[in-house]
C-alpha positions as CSV (number, residue, x, y, z in Angstrom):
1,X,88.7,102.1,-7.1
2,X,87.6,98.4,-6.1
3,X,89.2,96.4,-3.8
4,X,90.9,94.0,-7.2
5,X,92.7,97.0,-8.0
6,X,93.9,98.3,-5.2
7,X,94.6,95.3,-3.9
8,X,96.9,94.1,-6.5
9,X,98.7,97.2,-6.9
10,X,99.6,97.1,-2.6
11,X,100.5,93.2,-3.0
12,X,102.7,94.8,-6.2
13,X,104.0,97.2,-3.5
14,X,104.6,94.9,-1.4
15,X,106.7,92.6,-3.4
16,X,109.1,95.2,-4.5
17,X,109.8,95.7,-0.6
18,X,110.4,91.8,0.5
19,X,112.2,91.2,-3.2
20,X,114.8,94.1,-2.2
21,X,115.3,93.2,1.4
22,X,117.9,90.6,1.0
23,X,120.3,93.7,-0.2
24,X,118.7,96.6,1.3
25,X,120.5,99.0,3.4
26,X,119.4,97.6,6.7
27,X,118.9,101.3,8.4
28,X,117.1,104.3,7.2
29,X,118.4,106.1,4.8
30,X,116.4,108.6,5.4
31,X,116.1,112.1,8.2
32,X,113.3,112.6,10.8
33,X,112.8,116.0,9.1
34,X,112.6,114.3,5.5
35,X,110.4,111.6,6.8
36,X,108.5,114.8,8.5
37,X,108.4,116.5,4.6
38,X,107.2,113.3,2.6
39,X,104.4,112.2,5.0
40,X,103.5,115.3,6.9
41,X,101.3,118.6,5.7
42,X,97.8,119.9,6.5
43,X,94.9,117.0,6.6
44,X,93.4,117.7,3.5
45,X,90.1,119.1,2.4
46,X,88.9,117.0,0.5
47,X,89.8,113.0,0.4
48,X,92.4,111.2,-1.7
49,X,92.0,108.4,-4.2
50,X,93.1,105.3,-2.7
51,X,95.9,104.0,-4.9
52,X,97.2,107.4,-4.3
53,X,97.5,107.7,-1.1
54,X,98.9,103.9,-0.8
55,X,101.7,104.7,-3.7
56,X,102.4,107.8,-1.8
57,X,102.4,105.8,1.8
58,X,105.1,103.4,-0.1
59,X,107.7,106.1,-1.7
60,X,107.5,108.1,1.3
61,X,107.9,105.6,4.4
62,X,110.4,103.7,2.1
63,X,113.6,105.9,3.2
64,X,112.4,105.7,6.9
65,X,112.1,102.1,7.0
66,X,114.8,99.8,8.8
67,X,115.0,95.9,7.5
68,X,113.9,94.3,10.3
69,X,112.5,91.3,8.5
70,X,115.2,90.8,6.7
71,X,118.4,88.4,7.1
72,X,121.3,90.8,8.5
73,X,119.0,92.9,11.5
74,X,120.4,91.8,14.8
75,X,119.3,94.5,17.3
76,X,116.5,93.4,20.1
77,X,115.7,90.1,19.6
78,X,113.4,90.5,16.2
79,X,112.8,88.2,14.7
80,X,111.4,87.7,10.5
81,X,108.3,86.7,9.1
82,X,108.1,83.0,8.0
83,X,106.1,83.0,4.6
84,X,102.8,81.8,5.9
85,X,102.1,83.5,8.5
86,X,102.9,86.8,6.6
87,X,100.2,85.7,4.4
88,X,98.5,84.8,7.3
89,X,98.7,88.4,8.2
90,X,97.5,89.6,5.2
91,X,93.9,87.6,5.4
92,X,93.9,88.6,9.0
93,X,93.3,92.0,8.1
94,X,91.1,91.4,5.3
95,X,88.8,88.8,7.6
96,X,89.1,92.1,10.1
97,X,87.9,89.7,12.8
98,X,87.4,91.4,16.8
99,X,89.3,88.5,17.9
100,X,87.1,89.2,21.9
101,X,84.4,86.8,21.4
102,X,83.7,83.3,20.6
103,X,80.4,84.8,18.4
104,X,82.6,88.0,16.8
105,X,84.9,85.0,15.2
106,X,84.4,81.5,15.9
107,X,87.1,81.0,13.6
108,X,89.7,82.7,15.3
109,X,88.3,81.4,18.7
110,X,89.4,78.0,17.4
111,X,92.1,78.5,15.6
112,X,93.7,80.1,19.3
113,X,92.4,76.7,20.5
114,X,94.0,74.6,18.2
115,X,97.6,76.8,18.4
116,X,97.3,77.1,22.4
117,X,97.9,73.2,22.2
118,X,100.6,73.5,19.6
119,X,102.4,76.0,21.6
120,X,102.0,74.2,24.9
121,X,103.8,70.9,23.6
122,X,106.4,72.8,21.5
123,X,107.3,75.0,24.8
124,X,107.1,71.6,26.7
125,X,104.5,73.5,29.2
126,X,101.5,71.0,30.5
127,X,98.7,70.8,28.1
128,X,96.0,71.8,31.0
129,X,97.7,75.6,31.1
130,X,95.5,78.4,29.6
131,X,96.9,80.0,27.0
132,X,96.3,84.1,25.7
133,X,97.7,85.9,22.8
134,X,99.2,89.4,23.9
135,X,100.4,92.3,21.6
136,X,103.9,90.8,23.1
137,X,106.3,89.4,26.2
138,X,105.4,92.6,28.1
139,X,101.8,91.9,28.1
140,X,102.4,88.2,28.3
141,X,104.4,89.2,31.5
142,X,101.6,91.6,33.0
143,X,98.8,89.2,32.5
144,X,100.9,86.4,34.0
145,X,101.3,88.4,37.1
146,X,98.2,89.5,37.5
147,X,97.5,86.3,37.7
148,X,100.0,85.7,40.2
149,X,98.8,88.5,41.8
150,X,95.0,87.3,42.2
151,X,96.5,83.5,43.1
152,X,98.9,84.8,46.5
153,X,96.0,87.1,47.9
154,X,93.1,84.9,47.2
155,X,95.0,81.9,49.6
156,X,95.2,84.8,52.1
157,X,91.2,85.5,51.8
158,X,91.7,88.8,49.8
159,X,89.8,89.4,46.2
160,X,92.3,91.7,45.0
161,X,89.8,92.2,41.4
162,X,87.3,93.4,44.1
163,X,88.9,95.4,46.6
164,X,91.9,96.3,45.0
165,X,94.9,96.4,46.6
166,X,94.5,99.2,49.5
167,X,94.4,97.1,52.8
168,X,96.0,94.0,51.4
169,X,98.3,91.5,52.6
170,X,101.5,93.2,51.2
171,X,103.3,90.6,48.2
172,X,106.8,90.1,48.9
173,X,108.4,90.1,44.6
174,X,111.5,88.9,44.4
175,X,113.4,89.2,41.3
176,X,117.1,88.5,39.7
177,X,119.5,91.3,39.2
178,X,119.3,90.9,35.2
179,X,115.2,90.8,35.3
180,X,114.2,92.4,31.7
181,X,112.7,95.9,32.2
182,X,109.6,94.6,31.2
183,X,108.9,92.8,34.3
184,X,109.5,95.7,36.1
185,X,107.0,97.5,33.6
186,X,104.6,94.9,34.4
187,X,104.6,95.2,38.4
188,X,104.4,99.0,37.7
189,X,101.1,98.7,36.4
190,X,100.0,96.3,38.4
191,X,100.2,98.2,41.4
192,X,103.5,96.3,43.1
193,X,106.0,98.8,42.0
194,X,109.4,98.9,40.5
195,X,111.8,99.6,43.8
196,X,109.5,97.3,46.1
197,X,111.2,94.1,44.8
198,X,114.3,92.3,46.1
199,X,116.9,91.9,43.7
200,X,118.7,88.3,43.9
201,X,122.2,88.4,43.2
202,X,123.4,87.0,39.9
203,X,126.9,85.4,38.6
204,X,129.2,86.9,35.2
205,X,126.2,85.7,32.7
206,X,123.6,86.8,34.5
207,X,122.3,83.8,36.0
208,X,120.3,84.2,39.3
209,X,122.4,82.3,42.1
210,X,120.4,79.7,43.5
211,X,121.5,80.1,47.3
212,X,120.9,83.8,46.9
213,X,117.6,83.0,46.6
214,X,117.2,80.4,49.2
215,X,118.6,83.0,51.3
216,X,117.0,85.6,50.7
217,X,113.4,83.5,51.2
218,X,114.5,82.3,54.4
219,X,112.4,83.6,57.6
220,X,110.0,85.5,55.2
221,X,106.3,85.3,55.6
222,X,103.0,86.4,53.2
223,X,102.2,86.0,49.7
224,X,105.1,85.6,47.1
225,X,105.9,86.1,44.0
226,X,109.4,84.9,42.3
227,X,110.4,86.1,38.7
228,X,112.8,83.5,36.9
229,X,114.6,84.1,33.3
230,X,115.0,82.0,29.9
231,X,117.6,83.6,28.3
232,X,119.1,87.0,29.2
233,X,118.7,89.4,27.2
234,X,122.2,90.6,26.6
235,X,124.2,86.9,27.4
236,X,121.2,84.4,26.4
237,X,122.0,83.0,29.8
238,X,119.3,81.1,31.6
239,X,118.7,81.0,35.4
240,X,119.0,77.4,36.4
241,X,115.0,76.9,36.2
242,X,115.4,73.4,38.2
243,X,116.6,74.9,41.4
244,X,114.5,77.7,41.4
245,X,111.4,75.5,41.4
246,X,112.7,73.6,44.2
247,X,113.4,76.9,46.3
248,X,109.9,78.5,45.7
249,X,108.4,75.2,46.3
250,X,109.8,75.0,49.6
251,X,107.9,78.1,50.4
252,X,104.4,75.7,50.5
253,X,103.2,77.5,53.1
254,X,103.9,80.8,51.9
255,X,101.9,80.0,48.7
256,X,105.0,81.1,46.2
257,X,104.5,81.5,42.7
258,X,107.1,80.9,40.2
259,X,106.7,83.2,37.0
260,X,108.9,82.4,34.2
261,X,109.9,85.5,31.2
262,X,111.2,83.7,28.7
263,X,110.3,86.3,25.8
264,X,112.8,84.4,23.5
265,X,114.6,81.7,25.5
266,X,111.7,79.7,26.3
267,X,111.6,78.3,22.7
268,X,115.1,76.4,23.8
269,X,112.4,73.7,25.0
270,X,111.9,73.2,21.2
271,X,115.2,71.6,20.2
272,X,116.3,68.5,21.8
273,X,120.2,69.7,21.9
274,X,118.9,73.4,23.5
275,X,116.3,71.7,25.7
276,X,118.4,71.0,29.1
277,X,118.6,74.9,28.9
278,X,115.3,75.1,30.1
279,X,114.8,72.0,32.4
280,X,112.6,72.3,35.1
281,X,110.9,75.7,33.4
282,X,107.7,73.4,33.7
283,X,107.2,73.2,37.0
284,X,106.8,77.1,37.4
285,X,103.2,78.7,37.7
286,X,103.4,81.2,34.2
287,X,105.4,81.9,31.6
288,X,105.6,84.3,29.3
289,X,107.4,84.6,25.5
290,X,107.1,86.0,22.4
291,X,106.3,84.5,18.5
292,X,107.1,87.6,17.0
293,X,110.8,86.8,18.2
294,X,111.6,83.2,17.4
295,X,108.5,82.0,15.8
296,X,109.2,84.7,13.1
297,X,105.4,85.8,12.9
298,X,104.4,89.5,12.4
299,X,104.5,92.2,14.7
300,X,102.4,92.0,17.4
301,X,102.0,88.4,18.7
302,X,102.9,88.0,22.4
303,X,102.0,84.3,24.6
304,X,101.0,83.9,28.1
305,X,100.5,80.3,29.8
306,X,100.0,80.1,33.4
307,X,99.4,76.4,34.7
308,X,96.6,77.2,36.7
309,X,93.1,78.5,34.6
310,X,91.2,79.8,37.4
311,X,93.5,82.7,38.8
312,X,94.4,83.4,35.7
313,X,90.7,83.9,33.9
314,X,89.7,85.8,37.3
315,X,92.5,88.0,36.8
316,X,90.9,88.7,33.2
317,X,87.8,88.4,32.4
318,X,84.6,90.9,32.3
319,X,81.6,91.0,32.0
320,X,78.6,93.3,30.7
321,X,74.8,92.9,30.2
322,X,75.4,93.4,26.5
323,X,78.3,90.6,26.2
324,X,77.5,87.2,24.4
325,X,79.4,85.2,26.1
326,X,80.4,81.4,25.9
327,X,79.3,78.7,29.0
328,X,82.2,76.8,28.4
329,X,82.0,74.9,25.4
330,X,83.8,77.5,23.9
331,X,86.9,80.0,23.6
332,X,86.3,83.7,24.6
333,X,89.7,85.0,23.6
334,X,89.1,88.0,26.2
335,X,89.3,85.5,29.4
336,X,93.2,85.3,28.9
337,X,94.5,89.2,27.9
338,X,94.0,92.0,28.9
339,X,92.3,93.4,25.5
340,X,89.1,92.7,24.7
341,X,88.8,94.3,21.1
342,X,92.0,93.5,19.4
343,X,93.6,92.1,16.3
344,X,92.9,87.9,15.9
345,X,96.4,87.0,16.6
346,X,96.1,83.4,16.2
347,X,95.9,82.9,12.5
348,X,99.4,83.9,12.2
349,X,100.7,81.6,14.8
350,X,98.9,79.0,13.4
351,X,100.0,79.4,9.6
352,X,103.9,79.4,11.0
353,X,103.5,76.4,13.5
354,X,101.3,74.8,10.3
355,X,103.9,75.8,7.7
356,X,106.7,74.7,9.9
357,X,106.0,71.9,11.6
358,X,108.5,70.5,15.0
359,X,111.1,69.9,13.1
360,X,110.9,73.3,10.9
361,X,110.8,75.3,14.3
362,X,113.5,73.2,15.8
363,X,115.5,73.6,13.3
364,X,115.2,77.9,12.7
365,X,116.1,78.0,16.6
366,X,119.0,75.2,16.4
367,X,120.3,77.3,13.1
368,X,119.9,80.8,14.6
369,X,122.2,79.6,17.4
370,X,124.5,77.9,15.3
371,X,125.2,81.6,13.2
372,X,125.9,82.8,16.7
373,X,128.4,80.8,17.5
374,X,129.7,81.8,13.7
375,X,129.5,85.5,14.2
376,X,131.6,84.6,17.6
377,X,134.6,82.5,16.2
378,X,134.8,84.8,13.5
379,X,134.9,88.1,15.7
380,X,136.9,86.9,18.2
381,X,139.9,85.8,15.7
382,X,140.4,89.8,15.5
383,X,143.3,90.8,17.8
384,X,141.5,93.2,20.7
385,X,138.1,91.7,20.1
386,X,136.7,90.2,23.5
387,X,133.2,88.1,23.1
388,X,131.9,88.7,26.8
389,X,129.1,86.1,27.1
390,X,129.3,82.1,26.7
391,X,127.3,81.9,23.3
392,X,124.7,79.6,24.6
393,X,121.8,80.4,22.8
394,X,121.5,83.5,19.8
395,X,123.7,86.1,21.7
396,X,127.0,87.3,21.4
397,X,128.2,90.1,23.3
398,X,131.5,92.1,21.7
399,X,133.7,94.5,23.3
400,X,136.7,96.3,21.5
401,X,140.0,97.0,23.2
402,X,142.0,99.7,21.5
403,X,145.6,98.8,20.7
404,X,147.3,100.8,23.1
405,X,146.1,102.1,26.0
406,X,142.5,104.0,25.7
407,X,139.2,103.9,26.8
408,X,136.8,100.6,25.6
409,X,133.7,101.9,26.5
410,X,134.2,104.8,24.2
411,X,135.4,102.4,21.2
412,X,132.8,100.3,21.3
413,X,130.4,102.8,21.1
414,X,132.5,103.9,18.3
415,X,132.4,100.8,16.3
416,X,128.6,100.3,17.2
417,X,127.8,103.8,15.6
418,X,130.5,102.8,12.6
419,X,128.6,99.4,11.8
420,X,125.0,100.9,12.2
421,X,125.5,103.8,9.6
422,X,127.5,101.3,7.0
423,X,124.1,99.9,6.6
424,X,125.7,96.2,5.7
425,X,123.7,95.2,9.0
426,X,122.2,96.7,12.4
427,X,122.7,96.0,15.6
428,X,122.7,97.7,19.1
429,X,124.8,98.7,22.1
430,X,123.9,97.5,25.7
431,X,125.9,98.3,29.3
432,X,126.9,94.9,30.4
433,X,127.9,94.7,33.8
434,X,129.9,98.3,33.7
435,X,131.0,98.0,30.5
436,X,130.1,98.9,27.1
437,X,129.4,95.8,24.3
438,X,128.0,95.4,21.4
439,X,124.6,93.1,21.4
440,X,124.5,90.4,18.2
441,X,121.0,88.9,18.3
442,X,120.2,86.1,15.8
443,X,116.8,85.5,15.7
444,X,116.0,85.9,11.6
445,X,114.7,82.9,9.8
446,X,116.2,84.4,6.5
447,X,119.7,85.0,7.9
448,X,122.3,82.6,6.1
449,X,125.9,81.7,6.7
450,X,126.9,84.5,4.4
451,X,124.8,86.8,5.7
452,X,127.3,86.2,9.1
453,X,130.5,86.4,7.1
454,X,129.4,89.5,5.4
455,X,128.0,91.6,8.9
456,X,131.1,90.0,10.8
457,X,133.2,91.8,8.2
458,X,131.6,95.1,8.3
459,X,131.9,94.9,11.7
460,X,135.6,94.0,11.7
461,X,136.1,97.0,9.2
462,X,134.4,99.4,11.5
463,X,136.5,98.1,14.2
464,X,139.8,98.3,12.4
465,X,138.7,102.2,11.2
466,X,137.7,103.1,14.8
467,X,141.4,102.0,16.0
C-alpha cells in the first residue's frame, strides 16, 4: 500500500477521533482484560497489510482511550493540543528528524533556536539562558540540577562529570515541604538522594515560608542548592520567588543556586494580570516547565533554561570520535538534554508559539484561570462543598462534607470515583494536607464556559448521590 493511501485513510482515522472528542465519554469505556483481547495475541507469522493493522490499531485502542485533549479532562495538569502544533506533530514524524545534531537536522537545530528565544521572553527569563527541549518537567528538572550540580562543586575545585561524586564536597539541597515528586525524582538520579534534603516549612497553600528558609541557611557552609516552586500542584500557589532570591543570594559565599520548577506556573510570567505571581522567578539560576501543559503542544515536550551556559552544556554534552559536531556557529540540540537521539521537539513548539502569538498564549492562560474561578463559585454555592485553595491560578481544590456527621475523607473519595465513572468529565483525587480533595486542573485550550457548567453539574450530582 503507498504512503497516499495509507496516509489518507490514518488522517481519516484521525478525524473521526478529534470530531468526537467534544462529546466523548472522557474515560475509558473499556476493561484492561478487553483492551488485553482486542490488541493482544501471538506476534504473527507472517506480516500484516498496513491499513489493516492501522484500522485494527483504531477500533481496538478506541475503548481504552481517555480524552485528554479534549475540553472537560481536568486531572494532572494536561493540557490540549492547539491546532498547529498537532499538525506540527504530524510532519514531525513524517520529517523523522534525530533531533541530536546540528548536521542530522539543521532544521530542527534552528527552529530550537528560534523557539528558545520565544520561550525565553514569553517566560520573562534573560535572553542569554540556554534553552533544551526534554521529554517533560521531570527531565527539565534533572538537567537543571545537574547543572546545578556541576556549578556548586566546580567553585569548590571538584569536576563532578569526571570524578563523580565519591569524595566530594557533600551539597547541602534544600527544598519546600510541597516540592513536586519530581524534584525528588531528579536528585534520585542524580546521585543526591531523596531523604538527604531539608524540607522548609510551608504555610495553608503551600507556599515556602521565607524566614524558614533564612533560617534554616543560617550557619551553614558548602555548596547549595535551593528548589523554589511556580504553582503547587494541588493549590497553584507560588512560593514568593522575590524573597527567595534574596535569601540564596545572601549565601554569596556559599555559591547557592536557586532552581525554579515551575512545570505549569511559570507560564503566569505570560499574562500581565498573572505576572506579579511570578516576580523575581528571574533572578534564579534554572527553571524548569512544561509546553505540553499550558502551551497545549503534544505529548512529550518538556523546557529547561538555566541562566548560566557553561555549567549547564558541561553537565550535558559528549563527545565521540565519530560525532560531527558544531564549533559554535551552530545548535547541537544534545548540549542541553540529556538525550541525544530523540524526537525533534521544537517544530511543535514553534507551530503553537507561531499560531498563537503573545497575546493568543496570554489569553489561553488568562481564560484557563478564569474557568477556574467558574468551576469554584459554582461548586462552592452547594451547601457542604468547601474549595480548599485560594484559586490563584487553574486549581481548585474541593472537599465534601456529609450532612450530618461522617467521615469527609471517605466522601470525597466517593464523589471523585462517582464523577470519574459518569464519564461527563475526569478529574483526580490528591491528599492535601491530611485531608482528602478533589483536584480541578484547567489547563485545556478547548475547554469553554459550558464545558464548566456542565462538569460542575456532574460533579454536584455525584455529590448529592454520594450524600
Amino acid at each position: 500500500m503507498s504512503h497516499d493511501d495509507l496516509l489518507k485513510r490514518t488522517t481519516d482515522l484521525a478525524l473521526e477521533f478529534l470530531d468526537g472528542l467534544p462529546e466523548r465519554r472522557v474515560r475509558q469505556t473499556a476493561s484492561v482484560a478487553e483492551l488485553r483481547a482486542a490488541l493482544g495475541g501471538p506476534l504473527p507469522e507472517q506480516g500484516t497489510d498496513a491499513r489493516e493493522v492501522i484500522e485494527h490499531l483504531a477500533r481496538a485502542a478506541d475503548p481504552g482511550l481517555v480524552g485528554t485533549a479534549g475540553p472537560r479532562y481536568f486531572g494532572f495538569v494536561i493540557g490540549g493540543h492547539v491546532p498547529a502544533s498537532l499538525a506540527a506533530d504530524w510532519l514531525t514524524s513524517a520529517w523523522d528528524q534525530n533531533a541530536g545534531l546540528y548536521v542530522t537536522s539543521p532544521a530542527n537545530s534552528v527552529v530550537e533556536e528560534v523557539a528558545a528565544g520565544w520561550l525565553l521572553e514569553i517566560l520573562g527569563l534573560p535572553a542569554s539562558a540556554s534553552l533544551g527541549f526534554t521529554t517533560g518537567c521531570s527531565m527539565a528538572n534533572f538537567t537543571a540540577l545537574a547543572a546545578a550540580r556541576h556549578a556548586v562543586l566546580a567553585r569548590q575545585g571538584w569536576d563532578v562529570e569526571k570524578a563523580g561524586l565519591f569524595g566530594a564536597p557533600p551539597i547541602e539541597v534544600v527544598i519546600g515541604n510541597e516540592a513536586h515528586a519530581t524534584i525528588l525524582t531528579a536528585l534520585q538520579m542524580l546521585g543526591l538522594g531523596r531523604e538527604r534534603v531539608k524540607r522548609v516549612a510551608v504555610d495553608g497553600q503551600g507556599r515556602m515560608v521565607p524566614e524558614a528558609l533564612r533560617e534554616m541557611l543560617a550557619g551553614g557552609s558548602g555548596p547549595l542548592i535551593v528548589c523554589a516552586q511556580a504553582g503547587n500542584v494541588d493549590t497553584g500557589a507560588f512560593d514568593p520567588l522575590e524573597e527567595i532570591v534574596a535569601i540564596v543570594r545572601e549565601t554569596r559565599e556559599r555559591g547557592g543556586w536557586l532552581h525554579v520548577d515551575g512545570a505549569f506556573g511559570l507560564w503566569a510570567a505570560a499574562v500581565p494580570s498573572l505576572a506579579h505571581l511570578v516576580r523575581g522567578a528571574a533572578g534564579a539560576d534554572s527553571w524548569a516547565t512544561d509546553a505540553h501543559k499550558w502551551l497545549n503542544v503534544p505529548y512529550d515536550s518538556g523546557i529547561v533554561a538555566v541562566a548560566h551556559p557553561e555549567p549547564h552544556r558541561a553537565a550535558m554534552t559528549i563527545s565521540a570520535a565519530y560525532l560531527v559536531q558544531t564549533e559554535g556557529h551552530e545548535r547541537d540540540p544534545f548540549d542541553w538534554v540529556p538525550e541525544f537521539s530523540r524526537r525533534a521537539r521544537g517544530f511543535t513548539v514553534w507551530a503553537a508559539l507561531k499560531s498563537l502569538g503573545r497575546a493568543g498564549v496570554a489569553g489561553m492562560v488568562e481564560r484557563c484561570c478564569a474557568l477556574a474561578r467558574r468551576f469554584a463559585e459554582r461548586l462552592r454555592e452547594e451547601p457542604g462543598v468547601e474549595i480548599l485553595n485560594e484559586v490563584v491560578l487553574n486549581q481548585v481544590l474541593v472537599r465534601f462534607q456529609p450532612p450530618r456527621s461522617g467521615d469527609a475523607d471517605a466522601l470525597t473519595r466517593d464523589v471523585i470515583a462517582r464523577v470519574q465513572a459518569d464519564g461527563t468529565c475526569w478529574l483526580g483525587g490528591t491528599t492535601w494536607q491530611g485531608k482528602a480533595a478533589m483536584r480541578i486542573s484547567v489547563s485545556g485550550w478547548a475547554t469553554t464556559e459550558a464545558d464548566v457548567d456542565a462538569s460542575a453539574a456532574a460533579i454536584l450530582r455525584s455529590f448529592r448521590a454520594a450524600c
